[in-house]
N, C-alpha and C positions, 0 to 999 in steps of 0.2 A: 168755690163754696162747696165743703162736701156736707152729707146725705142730715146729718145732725143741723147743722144752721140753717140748710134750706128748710128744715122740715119747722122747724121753729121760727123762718123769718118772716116778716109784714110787710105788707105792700104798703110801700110812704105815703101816710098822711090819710090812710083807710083802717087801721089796728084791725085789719082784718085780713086772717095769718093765709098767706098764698102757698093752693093746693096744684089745681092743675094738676099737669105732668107731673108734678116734686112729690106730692102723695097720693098714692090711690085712693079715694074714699072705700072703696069694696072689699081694702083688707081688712080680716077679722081684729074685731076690737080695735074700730079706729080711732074714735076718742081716748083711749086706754093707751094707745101707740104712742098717738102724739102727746100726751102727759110724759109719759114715758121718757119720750125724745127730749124734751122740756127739762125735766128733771135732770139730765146729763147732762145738758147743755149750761144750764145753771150752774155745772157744781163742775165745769171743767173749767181748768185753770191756765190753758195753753199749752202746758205738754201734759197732763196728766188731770185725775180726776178724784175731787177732794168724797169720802163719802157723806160730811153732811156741812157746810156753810159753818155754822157756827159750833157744835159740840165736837166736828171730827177735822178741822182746818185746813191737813196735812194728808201727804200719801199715803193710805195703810196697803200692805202688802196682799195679805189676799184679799182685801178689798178689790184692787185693781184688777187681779186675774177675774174676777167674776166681774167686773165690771168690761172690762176687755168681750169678756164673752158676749154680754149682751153689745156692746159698740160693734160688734161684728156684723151687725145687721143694717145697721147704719152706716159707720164710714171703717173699713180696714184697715184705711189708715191712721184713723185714728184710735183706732182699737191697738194697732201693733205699736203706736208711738206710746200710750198707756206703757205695756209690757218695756217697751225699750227704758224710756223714762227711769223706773224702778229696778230693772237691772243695771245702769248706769252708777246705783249707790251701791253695787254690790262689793261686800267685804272679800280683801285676798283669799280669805282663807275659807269662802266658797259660802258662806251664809249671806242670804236677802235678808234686810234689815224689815223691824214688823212697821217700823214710819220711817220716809224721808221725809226732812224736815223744809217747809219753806222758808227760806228767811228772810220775807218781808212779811210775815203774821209775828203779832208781838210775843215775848215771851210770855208773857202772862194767861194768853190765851188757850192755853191746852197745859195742861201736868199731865207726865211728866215730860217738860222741854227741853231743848237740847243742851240748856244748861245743868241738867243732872244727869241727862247720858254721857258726856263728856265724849262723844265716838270718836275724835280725833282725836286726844292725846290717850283715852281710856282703852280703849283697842286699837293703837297701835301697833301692838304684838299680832294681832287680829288680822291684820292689814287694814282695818277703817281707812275708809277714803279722807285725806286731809280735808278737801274744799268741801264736802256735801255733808252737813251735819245729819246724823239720823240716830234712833235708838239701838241699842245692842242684842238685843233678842230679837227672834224669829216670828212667822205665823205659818199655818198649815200651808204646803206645799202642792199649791194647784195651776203655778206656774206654765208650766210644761206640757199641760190636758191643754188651757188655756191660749197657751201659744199653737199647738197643732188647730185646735176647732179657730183660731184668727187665721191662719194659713188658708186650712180648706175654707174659708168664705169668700177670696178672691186668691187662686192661687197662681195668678199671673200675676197680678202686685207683689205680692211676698216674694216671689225669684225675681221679679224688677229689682226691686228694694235688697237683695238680697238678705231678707228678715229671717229665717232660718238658719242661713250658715255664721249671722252675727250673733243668735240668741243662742245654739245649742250648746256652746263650750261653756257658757254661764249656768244654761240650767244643768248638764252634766255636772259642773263644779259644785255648785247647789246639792244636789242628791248626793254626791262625793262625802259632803260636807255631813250631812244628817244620815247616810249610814255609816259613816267613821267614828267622828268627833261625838254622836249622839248616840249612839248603842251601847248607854251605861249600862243596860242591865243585860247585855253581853249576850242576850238571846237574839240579835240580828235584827230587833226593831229599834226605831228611833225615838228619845224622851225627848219632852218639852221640860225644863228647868223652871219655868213659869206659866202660871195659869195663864196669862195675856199669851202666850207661845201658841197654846189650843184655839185660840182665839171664842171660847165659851165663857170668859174671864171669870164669873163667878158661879160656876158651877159648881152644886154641891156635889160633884166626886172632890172638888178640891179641899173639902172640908179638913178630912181628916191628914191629908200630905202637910196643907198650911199650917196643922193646931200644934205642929214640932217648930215653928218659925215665931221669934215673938219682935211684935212688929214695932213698926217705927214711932216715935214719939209722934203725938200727933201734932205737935208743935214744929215739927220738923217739915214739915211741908204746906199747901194750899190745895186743896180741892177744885180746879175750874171745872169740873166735870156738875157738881150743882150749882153751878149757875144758869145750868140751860136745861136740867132737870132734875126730876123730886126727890127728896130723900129716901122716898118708900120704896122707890123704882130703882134706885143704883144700888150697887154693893157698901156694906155699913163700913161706917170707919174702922173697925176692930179690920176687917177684912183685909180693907185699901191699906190700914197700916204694914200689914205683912203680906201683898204687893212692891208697897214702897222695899221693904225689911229686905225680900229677894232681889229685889233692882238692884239695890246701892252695895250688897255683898256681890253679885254679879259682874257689876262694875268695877269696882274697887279690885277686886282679884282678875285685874285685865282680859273679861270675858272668858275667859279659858273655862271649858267646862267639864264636869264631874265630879266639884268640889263643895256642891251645894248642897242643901238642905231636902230641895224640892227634886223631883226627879221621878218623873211619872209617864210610861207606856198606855199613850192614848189611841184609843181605834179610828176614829175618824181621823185624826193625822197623820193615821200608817194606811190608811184606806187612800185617802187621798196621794201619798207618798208611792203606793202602785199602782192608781188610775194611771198619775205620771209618771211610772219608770216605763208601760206600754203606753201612753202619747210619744216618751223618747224615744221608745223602739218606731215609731211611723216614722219620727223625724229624720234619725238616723237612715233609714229606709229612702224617706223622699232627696236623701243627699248624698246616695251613692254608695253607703257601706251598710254593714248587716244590722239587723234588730236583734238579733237571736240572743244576746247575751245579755240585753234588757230583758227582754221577756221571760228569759229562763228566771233572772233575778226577782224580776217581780215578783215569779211562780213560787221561789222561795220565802219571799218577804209576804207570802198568802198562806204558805204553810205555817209560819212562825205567828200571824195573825191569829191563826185558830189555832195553835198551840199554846199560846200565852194568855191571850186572853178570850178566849171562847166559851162561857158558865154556860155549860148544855140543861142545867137545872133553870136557871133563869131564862135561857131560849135568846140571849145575845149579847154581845161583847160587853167585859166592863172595863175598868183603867188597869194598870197594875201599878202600885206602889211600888218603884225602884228601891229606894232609903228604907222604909220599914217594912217593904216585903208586902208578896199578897196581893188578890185583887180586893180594889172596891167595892164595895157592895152597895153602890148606889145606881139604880138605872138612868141614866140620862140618852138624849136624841144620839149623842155620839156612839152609843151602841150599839143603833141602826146604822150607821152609814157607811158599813162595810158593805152594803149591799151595793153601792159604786165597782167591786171588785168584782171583773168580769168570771174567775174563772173561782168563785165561792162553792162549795160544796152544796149538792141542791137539799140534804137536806136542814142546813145552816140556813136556806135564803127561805124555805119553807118556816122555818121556826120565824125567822124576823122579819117577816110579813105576820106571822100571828100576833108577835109581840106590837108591834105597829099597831096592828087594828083591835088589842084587847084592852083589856080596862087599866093597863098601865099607861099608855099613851090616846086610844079613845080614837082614833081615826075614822073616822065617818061612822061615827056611833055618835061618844058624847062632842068630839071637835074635827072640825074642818082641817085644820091644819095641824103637824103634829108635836107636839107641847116641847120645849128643849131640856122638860126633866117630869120624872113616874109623876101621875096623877094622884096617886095613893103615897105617894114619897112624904114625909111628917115636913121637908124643908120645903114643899111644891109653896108657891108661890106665883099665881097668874098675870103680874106685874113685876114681878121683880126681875132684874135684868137677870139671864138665862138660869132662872130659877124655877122657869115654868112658860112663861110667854114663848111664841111659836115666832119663829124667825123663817124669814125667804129665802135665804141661802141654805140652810138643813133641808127646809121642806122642797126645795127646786134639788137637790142630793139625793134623796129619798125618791122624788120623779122620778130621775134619769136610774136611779138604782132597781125601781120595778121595773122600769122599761126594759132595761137591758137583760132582765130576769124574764120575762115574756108573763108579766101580771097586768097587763096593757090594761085592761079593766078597770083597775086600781087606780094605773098613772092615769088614767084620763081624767077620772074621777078627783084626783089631789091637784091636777093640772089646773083642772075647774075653779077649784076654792081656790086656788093660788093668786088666779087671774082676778076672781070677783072678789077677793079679800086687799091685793095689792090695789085695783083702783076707789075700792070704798074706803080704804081708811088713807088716801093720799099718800103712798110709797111710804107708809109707815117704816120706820126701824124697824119695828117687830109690833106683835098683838098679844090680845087676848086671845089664848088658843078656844076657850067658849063660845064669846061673843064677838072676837074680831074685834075689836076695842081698839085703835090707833096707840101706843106705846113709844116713848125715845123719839127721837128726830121723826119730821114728817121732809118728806122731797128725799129721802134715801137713796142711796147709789147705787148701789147692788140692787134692794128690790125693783126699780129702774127698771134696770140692765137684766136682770134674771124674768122678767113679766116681759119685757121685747123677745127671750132669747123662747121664753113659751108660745109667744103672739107666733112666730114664725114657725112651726110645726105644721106640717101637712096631718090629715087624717090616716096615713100610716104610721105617724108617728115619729117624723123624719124633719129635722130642723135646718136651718138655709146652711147650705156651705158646709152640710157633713153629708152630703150623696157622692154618688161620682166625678170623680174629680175634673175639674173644669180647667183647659187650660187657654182662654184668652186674657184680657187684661179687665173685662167688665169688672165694674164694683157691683157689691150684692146688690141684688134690688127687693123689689117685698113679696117675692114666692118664696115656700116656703118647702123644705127637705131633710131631711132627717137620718141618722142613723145610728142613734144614742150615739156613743162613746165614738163612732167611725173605728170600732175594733174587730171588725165584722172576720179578718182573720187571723184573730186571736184563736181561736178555736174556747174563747168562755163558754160559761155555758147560761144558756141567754134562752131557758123555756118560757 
């Protein structure tokens, strides 16, 4: 039995959940733990773990990696079986699919399903995997961070297991894959071809790239997505119709890309895209050969970040329109979270800490958590899905991005709301960035997983399984250690 079903199992015929030895009652936030635990435990499925029961059914891609992060504390191994799981669907030609698909959930229960991605005969040119049906697009690339922080929290398992030397030629292919096949707009960073790709799905930057896309009949499909919530909360059908419009041209032209409509340079996916090119530089490191040619790259794909899209007028990153040219000029949370990039310009991280905490975003002024689009933006929206509502995944980004910036002050402070926001609205999907309002699925995966991966911080700021490396075979237990990014020599600059 490892660390997640002890922590959740009952002693026969008492419904009364057995602690003892199996949990400390002394660690911080123990009620809040063991929800936590609960919640993963609920929504794993035997090899992997779905994000929400009924609205999310299936594998989503960087769901997993942020869910991997938080199972890290719990059991390793099943943190690294997550990550194994979803590389398992990975396509020849070096892309993670953004769902594998289960195939005993019916079709009907999720759109769109794998009878209009067609991955097996649709991207065959692709390599799609024949037997694992899944979607043809991507999600943000956190992979690779995620796999090195599951390493270091037991890194005597991981070389048992030999977990490292199976996962690195995938996530290498991966990265391969999205600076080649993805640098349409030839400046060396990588585009998303679809707003599901960012995984922000309806974000108003996407406004203006989708109003050239005209979308699907709406007779052309079903919505399962409101049957499990409100119309006011999801993205409108005009929207979903050109969604669908970018799928089904995607598809149809055998996945191949830089033939489409859409095609947009996002910061948060090229942020996240060189957190992980230095997690590959450690990995590579812990297996024998050099880092130095990731990290050099990264360095470059940090220069090209605040080349292309860096508005020094605005004070932080926007999109840029590949197809029609031009940044966007709408601010959303994805404009901070270059601050994940250890080696940012200090006085880039200075400005978006201001931008954070002023009246476009409201961080411990008017909201606790920080909103996923401008408070003053005409489309803000505090329920509409990433139209405005504050999400755990961005704002736990945002954490480890002060951290690593040395504004410890800050991150403790956004750590706080995190923790007291994720257990009062019951692992919300997302909230009200004002009042914390429970939003989208409740028992959520990631907020879970991202609330354990907080709970486990020491008061330097140092989270389990990223201090000095440990080489017995113990599984983690509930101390806790920290060292942001474990990039400690990177040489970023981390005031």
């Amino acid at each position: 039995m490892d660390r997640t079903t002890q922590l959740t199992a009952r002693r026969p015929g008492t419904g009364v959940r057995h602690e003892g030895a199996v949990y400390d009652p002394g660690i911080r936030g123990g009620s809040l733990h063991r929800g936590a635990a609960e919640v993963l435990e609920g929504n794993w499925t035997g090899t992997s773990t779905v994000p929400s029961r009924r609205l999310y059914p299936h594998q989503w891609s960087w769901d997993s990696a942020f869910i991997a992060i938080g199972l890290r504390h719990l059991s390793p191994l099943r943190a690294q079986t997550e990550l194994e799981t979803l590389l398992d669907a990975q396509w020849g030609d070096g892309r993670i699919p953004h769902i594998v698909f289960n195939p005993s959930v019916p079709l009907e229960a999720y759109f769109p399903s794998p009878d209009f991605w067609r991955s097996s005969t649709a991207g065959r040119a692709a390599g799609a995997p024949r037997t694992t049906q899944t979607s043809g697009i991507v999600q943000p690339p956190v992979h690779a961070l995620a796999a090195w922080l599951v390493h270091r929290s037991d890194p005597g398992l991981s070389r048992a297991r030999g977990f490292l030397p199976r996962v690195y030629p995938r996530l290498a292919a991966w990265h391969r894959y999205l600076l080649h096949r993805r640098d349409l707009g030839g400046g060396g960073l990588a585009s998303v071809v679809h707003p599901w790709e960012q995984g922000m799905d309806n974000s108003p930057a996407w406004d203006a790239p989708l109003s050239r896309v005209a979308p699907a009949p709406a007779r052309s499909f079903r919505r399962a997505d409101l049957d499990h919530g409100a119309a006011e909360d999801r993205p409108t059908d005009l929207d979903y119709g050109r969604y669908v419009r970018l799928a089904t041209d995607y598809r149809d032209g055998g996945y191949a890309d830089g033939r489409g409509e859409f095609a947009v340079e996002d910061p948060a996916f090229n942020a996240l895209l060189i957190a992980s090119e230095h997690a590959l530089a450690r990995i590579a490191a812990e297996l024998g050969a050099t880092g130095t040619a990731r990290d050099a790259r990264a360095e470059r794909l940090t220069a090209a970040l605040v080349e292309r899209l860096w508005d020094p007028a605005e004070e932080m990153f926007l999109c840029r329109d590949v197809v029609g040219g031009g940044l966007v000029p709408e601010r959303g949370v994805s404009g901070l979270l270059p601050l994940l990039v250890p080696g940012l310009p200090r006085e880039i991280v200075a400005a978006l800490v201001r931008t954070a905490h002023g009246p476009h975003f409201g961080l411990g002024d008017t909201t606790r958590l920080v909103p996923s689009y401008d408070l003053l933006g005409e489309a803000f929206d505090p329920h509409r899905y990433w139209r405005g509502p504050a999400w755990f995944n961005t704002n736990w980004m945002l954490e480890r991005g002060l951290r690593l910036h040395g504004e410890l002050g800050r991150a403790d402070a956004l750590r706080t709301a995190l923790l007291e926001t994720a257990g009062a609205s019951g692992f919300a999907e997302y909230v009200d960035p004002y009042t914390g309002e429970p939003c989208g699925a409740l028992g959520f995966s990631w907020t879970a997983a991202l609330a354990l991966d907080l709970l486990h911080q020491d008061d330097h700021g140092r989270r389990g399984g990223e201090g000095p490396d440990r080489d017995d075979d113990r599984h983690h237990d509930d101390r806790a250690g920290f060292d942001t990014c474990d990039m400690s020599d990177q040489g970023g600059d981390r005031r």
